[in-house]
Each structure stands twice: as C-alpha cells, then as structure tokens.
N, C-alpha and C positions, 0 to 999 in steps of 0.2 A: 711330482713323485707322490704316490701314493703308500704308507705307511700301516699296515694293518697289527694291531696287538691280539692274538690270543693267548689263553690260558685257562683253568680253572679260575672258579669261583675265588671273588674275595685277595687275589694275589697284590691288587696296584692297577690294573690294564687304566682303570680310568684316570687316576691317580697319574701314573706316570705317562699315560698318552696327553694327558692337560699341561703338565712340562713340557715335555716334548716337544706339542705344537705350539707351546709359545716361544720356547727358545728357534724352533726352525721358522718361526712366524707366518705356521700354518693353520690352518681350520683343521678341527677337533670336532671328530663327533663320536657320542658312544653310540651304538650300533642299539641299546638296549633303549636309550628313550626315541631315536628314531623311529623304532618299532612303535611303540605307544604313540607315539605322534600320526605317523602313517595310519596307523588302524582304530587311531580315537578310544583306544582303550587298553586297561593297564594290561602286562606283561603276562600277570597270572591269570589274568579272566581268558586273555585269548592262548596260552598253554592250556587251557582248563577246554578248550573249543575243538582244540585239533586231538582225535584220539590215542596217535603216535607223536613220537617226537622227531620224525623224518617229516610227518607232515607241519608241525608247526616250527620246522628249518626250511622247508617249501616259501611258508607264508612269510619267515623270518628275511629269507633271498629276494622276496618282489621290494620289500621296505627298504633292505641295500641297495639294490638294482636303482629306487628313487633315488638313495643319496647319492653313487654313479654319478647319474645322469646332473645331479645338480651342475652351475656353474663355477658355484665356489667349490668345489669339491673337486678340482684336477689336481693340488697340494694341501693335503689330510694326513692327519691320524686316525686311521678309525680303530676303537675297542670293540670288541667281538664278543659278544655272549660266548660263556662256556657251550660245546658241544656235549652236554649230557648225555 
C-alpha cells in the first residue's frame, strides 16, 4: 500500500510520514529531495527554470513517476510538496 501525505507548507508531512513509515515498516520518501535527486539540482534553482508553476508540477510528476516505478516503493509514505 501506498501512503501519500499532502498539505501546505511547514505542517509535519515529513515529520510525521518518517513515523509513520517506521512504525508500518515502510520506506519513506519525501517527494521534495526526490526531486533534487532526479534532476541533480536544488528545488529553487529548478522552480526558478520552469516559468509557471503547472510546469514545474509537470517536471515535479516524471521525479514521482521514478519513485513509482522503484522496487522498494510498492509500501511507502510519500510527502508531497505543497501545490502552490
């Protein structure tokens, strides 16, 4: 099962998805270093890239799409960047 947290900014999503997934003794991932991982560069530079913010949710969607597809990723929490 897969477990997704949103919310605004600042609320716990990391925070309490990191409990979470260890009390269900799942893998944890935040959605926001995914991204930085996937595209080799920090979160603001590649917001600063896309000139809307549907497109840099476009770019945000192929970085999930990766985690998806992982194998350790069938039982997760994932944290979700705010939808600004």
């Amino acid at each position: 099962m897969r477990i997704f947290l949103a919310g605004v900014s600042d609320v716990g999503k990391t925070t309490v998805g990191a409990k979470l997934a260890a009390l269900l003794d799942y893998r944890f991932f935040d959605l926001d270093d995914e991204i930085e991982h996937f595209y080799e560069t920090p979160i603001e530079r590649l917001q600063n890239r896309y000139p809307t913010v549907h497109q840099f949710r476009i770019a945000a969607a192929q970085a999930l799409k990766h985690v998806l597809a992982r194998g350790d990723a069938h039982n997760c929490v994932i944290a979700l960047p705010p939808a600004d």
